[in-house]
N, C-alpha and C positions, 0 to 999 in steps of 0.2 A: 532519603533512602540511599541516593549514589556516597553522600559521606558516610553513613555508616556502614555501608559495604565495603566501603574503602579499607576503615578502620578493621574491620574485619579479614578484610582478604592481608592487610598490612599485619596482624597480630597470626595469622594461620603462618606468613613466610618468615616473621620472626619466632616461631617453636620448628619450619622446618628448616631455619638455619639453624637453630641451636641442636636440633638433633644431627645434622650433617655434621656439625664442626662441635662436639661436644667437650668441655672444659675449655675451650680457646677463645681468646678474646673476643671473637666473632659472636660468641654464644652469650658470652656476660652481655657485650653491649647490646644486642638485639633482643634478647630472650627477659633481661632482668627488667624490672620496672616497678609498680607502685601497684598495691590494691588498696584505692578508699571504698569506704562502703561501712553496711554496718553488722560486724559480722563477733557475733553471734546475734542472731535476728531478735526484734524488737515483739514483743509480746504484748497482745493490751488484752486482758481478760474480763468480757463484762458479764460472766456466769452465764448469761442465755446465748454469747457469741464471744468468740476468740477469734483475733485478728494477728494475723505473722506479718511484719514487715521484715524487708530485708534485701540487701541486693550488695553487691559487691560490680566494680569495675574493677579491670586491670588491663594499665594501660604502659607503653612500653615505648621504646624508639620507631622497632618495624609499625607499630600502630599508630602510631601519630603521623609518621611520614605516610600512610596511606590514608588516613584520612585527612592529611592536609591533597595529597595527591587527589582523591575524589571530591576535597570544593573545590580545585583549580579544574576539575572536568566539569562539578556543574554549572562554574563560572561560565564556563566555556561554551556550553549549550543555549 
């Protein structure tokens, strides 16, 4: 739970760096990064039930470096 908060609280201050310092390098390297996932979602239809898979991550520098920050805190506990 403390790593994916991490990840999270790291991916909120990388979009509100990018919104502070918008078009500057600050913003490209903190804000840009990678979406895998599977997107447009996966559909399996068996006529009495339909199933959506689907999920997307995006994950960034500010988010990595917070969730590498939050296992060096649960290490730490």
């Amino acid at each position: 739970m403390i790593i994916i908060l991490g990840a999270i609280i790291g991916a909120a201050l990388g979009e509100l760096i990018a919104y502070l310092f918008p078009g500057g390098i600050l913003a490209r390297v903190f804000a840009q990064g990678i979406t895998p996932g599977l997107d447009p979602p996966a559909t399996l239809d068996l006529k009495i039930l339909s199933l959506t898979f689907g999920f997307t991550v995006r994950i960034n520098i500010a988010s990595l470096m917070g969730l590498l920050l939050g296992a060096y805190l649960y290490k730490q506990l």
